[in-house]
N, C-alpha and C positions, 0 to 999 in steps of 0.2 A: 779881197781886201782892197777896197778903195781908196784909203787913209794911207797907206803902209805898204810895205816891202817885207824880203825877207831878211834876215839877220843868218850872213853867210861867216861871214871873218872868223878866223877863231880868234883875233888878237880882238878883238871887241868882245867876246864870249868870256874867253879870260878875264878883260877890264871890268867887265859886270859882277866875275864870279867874287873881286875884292870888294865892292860894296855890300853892304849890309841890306839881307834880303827878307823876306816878307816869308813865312813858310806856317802849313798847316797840317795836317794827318795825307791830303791829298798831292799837295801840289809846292814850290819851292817859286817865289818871282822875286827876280831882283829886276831893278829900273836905273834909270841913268838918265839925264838930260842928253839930248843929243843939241849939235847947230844946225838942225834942219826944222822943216815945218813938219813933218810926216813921221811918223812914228816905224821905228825896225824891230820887229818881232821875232823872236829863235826860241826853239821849242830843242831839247835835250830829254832823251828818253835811253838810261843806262840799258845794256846788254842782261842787266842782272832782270830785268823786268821779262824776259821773254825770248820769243824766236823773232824774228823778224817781222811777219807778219803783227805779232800783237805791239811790235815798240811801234809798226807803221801806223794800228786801230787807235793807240793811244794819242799818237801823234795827229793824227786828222780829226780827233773829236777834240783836244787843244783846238786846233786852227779854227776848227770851226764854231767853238764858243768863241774864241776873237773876232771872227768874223761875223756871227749876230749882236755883239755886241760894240763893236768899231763904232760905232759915234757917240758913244759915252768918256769914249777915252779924249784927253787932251791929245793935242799933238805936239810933237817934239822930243820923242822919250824912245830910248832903247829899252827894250824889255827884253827877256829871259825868264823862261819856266820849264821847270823841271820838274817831272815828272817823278812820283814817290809810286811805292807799289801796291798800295790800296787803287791807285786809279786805276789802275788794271782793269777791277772788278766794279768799280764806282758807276753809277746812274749818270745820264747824263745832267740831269739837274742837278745832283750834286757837285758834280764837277761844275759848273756852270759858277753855282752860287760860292765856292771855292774861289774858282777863278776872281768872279768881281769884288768877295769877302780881299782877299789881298787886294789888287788893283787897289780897293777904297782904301784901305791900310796905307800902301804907298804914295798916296794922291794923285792916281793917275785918272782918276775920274774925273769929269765935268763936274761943277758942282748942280746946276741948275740938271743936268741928266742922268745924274744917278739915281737908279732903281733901286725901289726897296729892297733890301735884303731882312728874311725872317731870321731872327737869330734865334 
């Protein structure tokens, strides 16, 4: 992630969890303005999803649709996604189009570099 960091604090995990969040059958984003130029990314994946290994698979296929898609996003923004338990099983294209289906929801996307999404 070139754009970004990671998103450690829980007191900021918290602050996100009171904003009004973006959610679909897969996946849960809430956003936040941050005062910086770079965008903090935290990825939450509940115990009830798995052993460890699978909350770890779930959690690297998140980071890494972030990270192919890092330059569509603005920057300035705390984000937060939580993982539901169909993504367990989900494709990664679907996860994918999950993923920037909220982000666009949110307006975290560029407007001139937003990808088409099929609906």
């Amino acid at each position: 992630m070139k754009f970004s960091t990671s998103l450690k604090l829980n007191h900021i995990f918290r602050r996100l969890y009171h904003t009004s969040g973006f959610a679909d059958g897969l996946l849960v984003l809430y956003a936040r303005k941050n005062r910086t130029d770079t965008n903090r990314v935290g990825i939450t994946v509940s115990k009830k999803l798995g052993k460890a290994h699978v909350r770890n698979r779930i959690r690297r296929r998140i980071r890494e649709v972030y990270r192919l898609n890092e330059a569509a996003f603005q920057p300035g923004w705390d984000i937060v996604v939580v993982a539901r338990s169909k993504a367990v099983d989900a494709p990664f294209d679907k996860l994918t189009a999950s993923y920037l289906n909220l982000a666009r929801k949110a307006g975290l996307l560029r407007v001139q570099n937003a990808p088409a999404l099929k609906e």
